[in-house]
BAZA-841504 format. One record per residue (C-alpha): residue in one letter; x negated, y negated, z. Coordinates in steps of 0.1 Angstrom, whole numbers, plus 5000, padded with zeros to 4 digits. Layout:
! residues N
AXYZ
...
END
This chain:
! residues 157
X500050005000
X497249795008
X495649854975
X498849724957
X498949414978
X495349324971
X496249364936
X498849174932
X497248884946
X494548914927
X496548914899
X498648584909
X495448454914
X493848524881
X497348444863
X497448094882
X493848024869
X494748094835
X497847894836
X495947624852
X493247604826
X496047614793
X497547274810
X496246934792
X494746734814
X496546374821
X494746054807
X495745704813
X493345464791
X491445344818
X490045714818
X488545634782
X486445394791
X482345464811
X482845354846
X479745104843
X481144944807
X482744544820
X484844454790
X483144124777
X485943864780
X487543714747
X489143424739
X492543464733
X493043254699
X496343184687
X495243134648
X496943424634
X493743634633
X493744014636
X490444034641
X489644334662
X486844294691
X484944554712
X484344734679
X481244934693
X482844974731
X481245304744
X483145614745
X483545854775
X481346154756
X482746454785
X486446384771
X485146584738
X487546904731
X489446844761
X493246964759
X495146624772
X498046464772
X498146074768
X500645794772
X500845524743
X502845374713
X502545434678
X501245264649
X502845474619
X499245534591
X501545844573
X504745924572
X508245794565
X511045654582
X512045914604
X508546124611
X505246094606
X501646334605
X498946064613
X499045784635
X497145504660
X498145554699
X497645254713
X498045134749
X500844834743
X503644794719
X502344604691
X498744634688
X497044644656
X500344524636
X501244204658
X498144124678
X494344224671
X493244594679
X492144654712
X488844814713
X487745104696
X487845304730
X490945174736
X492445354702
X492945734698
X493545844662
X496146134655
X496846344632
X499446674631
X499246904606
X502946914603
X505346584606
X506146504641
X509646274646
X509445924660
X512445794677
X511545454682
X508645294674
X509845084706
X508745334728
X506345474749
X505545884741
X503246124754
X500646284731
X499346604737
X496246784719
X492446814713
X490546494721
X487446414703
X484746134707
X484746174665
X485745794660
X487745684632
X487945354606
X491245214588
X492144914574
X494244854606
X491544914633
X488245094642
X488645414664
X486545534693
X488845864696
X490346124673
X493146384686
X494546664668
X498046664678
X499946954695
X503146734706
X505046374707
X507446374738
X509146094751
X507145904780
X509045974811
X507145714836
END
């Protein structure tokens, strides 16, 4: 009786580390940028430029290949009206299409391989997949981050 006791728990535990490891880990944006980087303050100008600055801030290199899951909104790059497959997650509505980019590290580029739906482009989502520090350019912004999407879900706070 004893034997099946001891291995039971030692499958619960094994099954609980397994279970543990498949979940994403959580990222707000804060957590994509070094601890020792100080954001050089910028003017804010009110010309109408979209020019973006911080285009070389650093990267957090341990993030590479890690399964997370990251709040955002979404700049549409492909797609149509109702879904698209690649996108810019940015931190704040309107970045890159009303006001300048924020940094590069500040910018995670996404792509699915099959389209994804997007509600509202109003809203917050989650983002779930594999993070890399493989940076990205477009005409909209340069990218510090790449993720290859596994899910869009809507942000629940």
């Amino acid at each position: 009786m004893i034997k099946i006791i001891k291995a039971t728990c030692l499958f619960l535990i094994l099954f609980s580390q397994i279970t543990l490891a498949n979940e994403p880990l959580e990222l707000f944006w804060e957590d994509m940028v070094p601890p020792d980087y100080e954001t050089p303050d910028t003017p804010l100008d009110h010309d109408g430029s979209m020019m973006q600055m911080g285009l070389d801030a650093p990267i957090v290199e341990s993030l590479n290949g890690k399964l997370v899951k990251i709040p955002g909104f979404v700049v549409p790059l492909e797609g149509n009206n109702e879904t698209t497959t690649e996108f810019l997650l940015v931190p704040y509505f309107g970045a890159c299409i009303h006001v300048p980019p924020p940094p590069a590290n500040q910018i995670v580029y996404v792509k699915f391989s099959e389209a994804v739906p997007i509600d509202n482009l109003y809203d917050a989502v989650w983002v779930t997949g594999t993070l890399t520090t493989k940076g990205w350019e477009g005409d909209l912004a340069t990218v510090g981050y790449s993720l290859v999407g596994m899910s869009v879900t809507p942000y629940d706070g």
